[in-house]
C-alpha positions in Angstrom: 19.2 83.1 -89.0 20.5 81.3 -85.5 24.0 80.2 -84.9 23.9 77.0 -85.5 22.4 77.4 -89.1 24.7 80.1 -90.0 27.8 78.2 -88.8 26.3 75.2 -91.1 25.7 77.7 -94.0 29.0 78.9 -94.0 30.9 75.9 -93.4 29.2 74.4 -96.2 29.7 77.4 -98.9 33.7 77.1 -98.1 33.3 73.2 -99.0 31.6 73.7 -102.5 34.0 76.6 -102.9 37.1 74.4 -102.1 35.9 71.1 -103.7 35.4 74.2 -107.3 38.8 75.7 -107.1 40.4 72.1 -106.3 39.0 70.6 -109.6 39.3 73.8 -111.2 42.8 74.2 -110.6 43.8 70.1 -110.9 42.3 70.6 -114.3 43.9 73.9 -115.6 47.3 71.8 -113.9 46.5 69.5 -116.8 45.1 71.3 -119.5 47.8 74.3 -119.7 51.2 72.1 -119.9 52.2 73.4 -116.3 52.0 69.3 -115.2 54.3 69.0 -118.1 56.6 72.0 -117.6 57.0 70.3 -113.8 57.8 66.9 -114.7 60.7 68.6 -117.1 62.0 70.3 -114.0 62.3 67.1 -112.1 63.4 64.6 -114.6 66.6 67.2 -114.3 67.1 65.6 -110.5 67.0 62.3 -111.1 66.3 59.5 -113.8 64.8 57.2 -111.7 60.9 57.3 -112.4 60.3 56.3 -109.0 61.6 59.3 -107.9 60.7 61.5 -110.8 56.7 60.7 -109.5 57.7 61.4 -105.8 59.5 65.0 -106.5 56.7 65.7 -109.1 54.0 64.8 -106.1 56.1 66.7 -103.1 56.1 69.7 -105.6 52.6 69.6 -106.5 51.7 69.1 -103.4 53.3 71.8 -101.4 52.3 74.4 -104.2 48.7 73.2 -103.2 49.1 74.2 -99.8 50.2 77.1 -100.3 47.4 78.1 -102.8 44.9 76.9 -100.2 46.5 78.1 -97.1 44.0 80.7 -96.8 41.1 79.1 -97.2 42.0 76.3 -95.0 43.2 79.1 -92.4 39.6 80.8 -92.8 37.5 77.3 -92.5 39.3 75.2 -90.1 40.8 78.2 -87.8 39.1 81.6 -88.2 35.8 80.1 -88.7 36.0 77.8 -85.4 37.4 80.8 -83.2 34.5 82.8 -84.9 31.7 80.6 -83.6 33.7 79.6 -80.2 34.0 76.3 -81.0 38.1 76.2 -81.2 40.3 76.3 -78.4 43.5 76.3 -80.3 46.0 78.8 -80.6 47.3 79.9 -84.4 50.3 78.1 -83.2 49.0 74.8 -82.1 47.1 75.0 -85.0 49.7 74.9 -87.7 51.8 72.7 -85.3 48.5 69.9 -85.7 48.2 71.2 -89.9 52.5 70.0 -89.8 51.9 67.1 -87.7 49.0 66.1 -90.4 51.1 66.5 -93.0 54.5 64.2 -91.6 51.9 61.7 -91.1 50.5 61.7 -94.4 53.9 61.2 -96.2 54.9 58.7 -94.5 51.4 56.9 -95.3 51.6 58.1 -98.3 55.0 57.2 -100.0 54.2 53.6 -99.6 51.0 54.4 -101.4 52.5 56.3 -104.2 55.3 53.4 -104.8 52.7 50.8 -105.1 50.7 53.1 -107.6 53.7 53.4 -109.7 54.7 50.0 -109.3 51.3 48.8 -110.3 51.0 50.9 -113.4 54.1 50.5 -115.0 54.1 46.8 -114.4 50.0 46.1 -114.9 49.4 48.6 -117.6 45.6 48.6 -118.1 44.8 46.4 -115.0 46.8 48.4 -112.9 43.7 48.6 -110.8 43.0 45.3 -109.8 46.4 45.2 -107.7 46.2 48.3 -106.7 42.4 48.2 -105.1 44.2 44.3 -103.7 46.8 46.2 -102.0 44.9 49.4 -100.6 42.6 46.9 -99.2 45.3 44.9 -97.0 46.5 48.4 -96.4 43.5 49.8 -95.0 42.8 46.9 -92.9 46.6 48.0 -91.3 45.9 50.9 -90.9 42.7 50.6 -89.3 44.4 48.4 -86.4 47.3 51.4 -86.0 45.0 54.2 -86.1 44.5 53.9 -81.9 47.7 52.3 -80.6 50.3 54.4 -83.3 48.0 57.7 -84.9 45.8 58.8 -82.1 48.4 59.1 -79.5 50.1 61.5 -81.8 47.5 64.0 -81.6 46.3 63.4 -78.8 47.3 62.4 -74.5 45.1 58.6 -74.5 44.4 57.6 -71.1 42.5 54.6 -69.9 39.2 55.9 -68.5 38.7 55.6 -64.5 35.0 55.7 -64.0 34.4 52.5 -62.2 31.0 52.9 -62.6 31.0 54.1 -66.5 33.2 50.9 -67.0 31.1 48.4 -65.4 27.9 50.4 -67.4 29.8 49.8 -71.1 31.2 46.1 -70.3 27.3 45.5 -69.4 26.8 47.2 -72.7 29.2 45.1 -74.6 28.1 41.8 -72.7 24.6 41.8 -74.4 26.2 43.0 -77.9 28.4 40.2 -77.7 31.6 42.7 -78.4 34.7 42.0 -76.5 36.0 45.5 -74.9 38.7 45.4 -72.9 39.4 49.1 -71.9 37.8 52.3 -72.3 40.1 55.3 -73.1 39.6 59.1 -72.9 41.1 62.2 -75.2 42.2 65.2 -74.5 39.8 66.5 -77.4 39.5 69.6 -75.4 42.7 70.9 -76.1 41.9 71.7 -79.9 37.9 72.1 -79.3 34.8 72.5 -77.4 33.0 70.0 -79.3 32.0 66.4 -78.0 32.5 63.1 -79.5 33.0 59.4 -78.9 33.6 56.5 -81.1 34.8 52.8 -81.8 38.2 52.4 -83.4 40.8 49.9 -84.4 40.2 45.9 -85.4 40.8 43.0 -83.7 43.0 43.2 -80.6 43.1 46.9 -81.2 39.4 47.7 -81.2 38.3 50.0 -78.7 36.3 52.4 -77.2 37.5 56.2 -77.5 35.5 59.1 -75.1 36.2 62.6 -75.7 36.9 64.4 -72.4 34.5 67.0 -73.5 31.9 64.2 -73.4 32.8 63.0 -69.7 32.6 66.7 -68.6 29.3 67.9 -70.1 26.9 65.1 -70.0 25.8 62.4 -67.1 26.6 58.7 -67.3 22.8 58.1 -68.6 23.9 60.1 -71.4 27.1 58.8 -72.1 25.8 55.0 -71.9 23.1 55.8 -74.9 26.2 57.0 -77.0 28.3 54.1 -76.5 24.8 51.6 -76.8 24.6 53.6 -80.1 28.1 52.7 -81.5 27.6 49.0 -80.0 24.7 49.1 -82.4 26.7 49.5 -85.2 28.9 46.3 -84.3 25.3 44.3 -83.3 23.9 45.3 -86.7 26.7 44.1 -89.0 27.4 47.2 -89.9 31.0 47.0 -89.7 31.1 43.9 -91.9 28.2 45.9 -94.4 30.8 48.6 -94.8 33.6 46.7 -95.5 32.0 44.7 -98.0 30.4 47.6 -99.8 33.4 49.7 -99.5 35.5 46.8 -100.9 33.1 46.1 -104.1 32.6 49.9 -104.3 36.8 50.3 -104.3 37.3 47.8 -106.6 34.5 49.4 -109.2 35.8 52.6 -108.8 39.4 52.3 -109.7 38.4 50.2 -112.6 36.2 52.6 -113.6 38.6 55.6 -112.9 41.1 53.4 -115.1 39.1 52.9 -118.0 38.5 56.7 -118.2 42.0 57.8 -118.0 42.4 56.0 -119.9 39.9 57.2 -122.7 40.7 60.9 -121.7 44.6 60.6 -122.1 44.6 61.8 -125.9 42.4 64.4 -124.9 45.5 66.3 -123.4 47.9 65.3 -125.7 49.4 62.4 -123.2 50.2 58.8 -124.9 51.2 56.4 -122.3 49.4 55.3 -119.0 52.3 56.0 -117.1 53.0 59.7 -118.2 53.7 61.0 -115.1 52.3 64.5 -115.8 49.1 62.8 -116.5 48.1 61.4 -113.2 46.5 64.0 -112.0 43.6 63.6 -114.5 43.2 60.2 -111.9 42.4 62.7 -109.2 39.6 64.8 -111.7 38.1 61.8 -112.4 38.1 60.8 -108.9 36.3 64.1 -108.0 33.6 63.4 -110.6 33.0 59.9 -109.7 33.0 61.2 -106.1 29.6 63.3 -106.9 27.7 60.9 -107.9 28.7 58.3 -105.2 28.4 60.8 -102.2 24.5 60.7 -101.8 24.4 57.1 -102.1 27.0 56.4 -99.2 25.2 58.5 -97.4 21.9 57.6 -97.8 23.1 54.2 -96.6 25.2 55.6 -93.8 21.8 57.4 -92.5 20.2 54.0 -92.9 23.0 52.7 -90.2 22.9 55.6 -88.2 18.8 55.5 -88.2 19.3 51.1 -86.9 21.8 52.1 -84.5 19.2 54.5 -82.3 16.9 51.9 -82.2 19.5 49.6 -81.3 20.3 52.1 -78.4 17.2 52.3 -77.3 16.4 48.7 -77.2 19.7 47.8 -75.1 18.8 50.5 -72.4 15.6 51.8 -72.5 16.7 55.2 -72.0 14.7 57.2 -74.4 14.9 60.7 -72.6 18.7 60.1 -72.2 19.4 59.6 -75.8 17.2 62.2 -76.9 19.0 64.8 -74.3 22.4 63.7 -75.2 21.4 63.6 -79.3 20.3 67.7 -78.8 23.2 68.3 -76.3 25.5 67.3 -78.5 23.7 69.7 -81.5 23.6 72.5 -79.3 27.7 71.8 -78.2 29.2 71.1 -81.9 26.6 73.5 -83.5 24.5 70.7 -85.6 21.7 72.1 -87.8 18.9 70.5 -87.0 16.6 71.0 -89.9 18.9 70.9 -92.3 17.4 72.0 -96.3 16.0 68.2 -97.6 19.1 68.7 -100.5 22.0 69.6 -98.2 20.9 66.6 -95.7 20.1 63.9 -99.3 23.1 64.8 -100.6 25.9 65.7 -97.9 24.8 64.6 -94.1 26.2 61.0 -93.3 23.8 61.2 -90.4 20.0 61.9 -90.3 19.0 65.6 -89.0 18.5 66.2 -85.0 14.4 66.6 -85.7 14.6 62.8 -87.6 16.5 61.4 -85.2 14.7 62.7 -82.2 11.2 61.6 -84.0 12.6 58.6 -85.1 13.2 57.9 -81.1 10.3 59.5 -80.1 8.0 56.8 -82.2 10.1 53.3 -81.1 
């Protein structure tokens, strides 16, 4: 077995392991009174149920880190050092794991106030506010995500390539996309993989470059990559996403509503807004999640499969995008002949050897 395939292999065992203890444990949480027994212990803090639900979830929560501390330290750390791939100290990397985790409370507190707010004032349509609100919320946080998020993980830097510039405004020009500047990130301080990508709406839309892209590959190949994310914009996909994502959102809750509440007198729980029943929200979720996976990304391979023709047709640089396309397998360790399951059900992007024929026959 080569490198690439066993690093794929692996990382994908430790996911199917995780995503099995997660829903294993969430529903033993449940089903053996523990989610009970904490709620008791923080209703003795306060009698405010606002922040009853935020000690139960800051509880829960850290116990889960905890519990998967090692598993997260053998995926995401021992695993990357393993194959070469990280260049991150143990230090830096629990600094990054903290930094993750102040920025997900304070995303996430907002979040869990409008849940509660929601259900205890909505009841049974809870969910229709709820999927209203994450909506406006995700369009926020998609326009912060460059100008607020990024630069705290990373040093942002306008890019200085004259010529690179003058290639990706050309670029933009003939996709009718308004870019203003180009940007760079220090990705190589945490990794030795390569990446670029759009980000942000409206005035904050822009285009992100890995340094470990401007190092490793030539201008040719770094124009086909950006022509390949243009693609995306010139083929609706953005505004494809949003709408599916929206109606699929929308569905979702309503449809992880109506089970909970069907499944609430299964545990013994008699109100919606039982504290220690939420997390039977989150198993649901999990199994709703299954199904919807493939079909996401059968449609995200679709996007991704429009998007290299797209690059193609914009700069004629075939040989290019096929060198950057197995460059970029070879740096991040890509499988690329994935088994036809793994790649159906889990791979938001169509293997190297589909890709490259794909190209090959435009």
């Amino acid at each position: 077995m080569d490198k690439n395939k066993k690093y794929n292999r692996i990382k994908l065992i430790l996911s199917i392991i995780s995503s099995v203890i997660s829903f294993t444990v969430l529903f033993l949480f449940v089903f053996t009174g523990l989610s009970g027994e904490l709620l008791r212990v923080v209703e003795n803090y306060s009698n405010n149920g606002y922040l009853q639900f935020l000690y139960y979830v800051a509880i829960a929560g850290l116990a889960s880190s905890i519990l998967f501390f090692p598993l997260s330290y053998y995926s995401s750390f021992y695993i990357e050092h393993k194959f070469e791939l990280s260049n991150q100290t143990f230090f830096a990397w629990m600094k990054e794991n903290l930094k993750s985790a102040a920025v997900g409370a304070v995303i996430g507190v907002p979040i869990l106030l409008i849940f509660y707010f929601v259900i205890t004032t909505y009841q049974n349509f809870w969910w229709l506010p709820f999927a209203t609100a994450m909506f406006f919320f995700s369009v926020i946080l998609a326009q912060l995500v460059p100008v607020v998020i990024l630069p705290l993980f990373y040093k942002v830097t306008p890019l200085e390539n004259e010529e690179l510039i003058s290639r990706i405004k050309s670029l933009a020009k003939v996709a009718k996309l308004r870019v203003e500047n180009v940007y760079i990130f220090d990705m190589s301080k945490n990794t030795k993989k390569a990446n670029a990508a759009f980000t942000g709406l409206g005035k904050t839309k822009r285009i992100i470059l890995g340094d470990t892209l401007l190092e490793e590959y030539t201008e040719d190949e770094i124009e086909t990559v950006i022509a390949h994310e243009m693609g995306h914009y010139a083929k609706k996909h953005i505004v494809k996403n949003l709408v599916f994502g929206t109606i699929s959102s929308f569905f979702t809750l309503w449809l992880i509503a109506e089970l909970y509440r069907m499944s609430l007198p299964w545990f013994g729980f008699e109100n919606l807004t039982d504290i220690d029943a939420f997390p039977l929200l989150s198993l649901w979720a999990m199994i709703i999640g299954i199904v919807q996976t493939p079909l996401s990304n059968y449609l995200s391979r679709k996007y991704e499969y429009e998007a290299d023709s797209y690059a193609i047709a914009i700069t004629g640089k075939k040989e290019a995008f096929v060198s950057t396309l197995n460059k970029l397998t070879d740096q991040n360790l890509g499988d690329r002949e994935p088994h036809p399951l793994v790649e159906w059900y889990s791979y938001s992007h169509p293997s190297i050897k589909k890709r490259v024929a794909h190209i090959e026959s435009l």
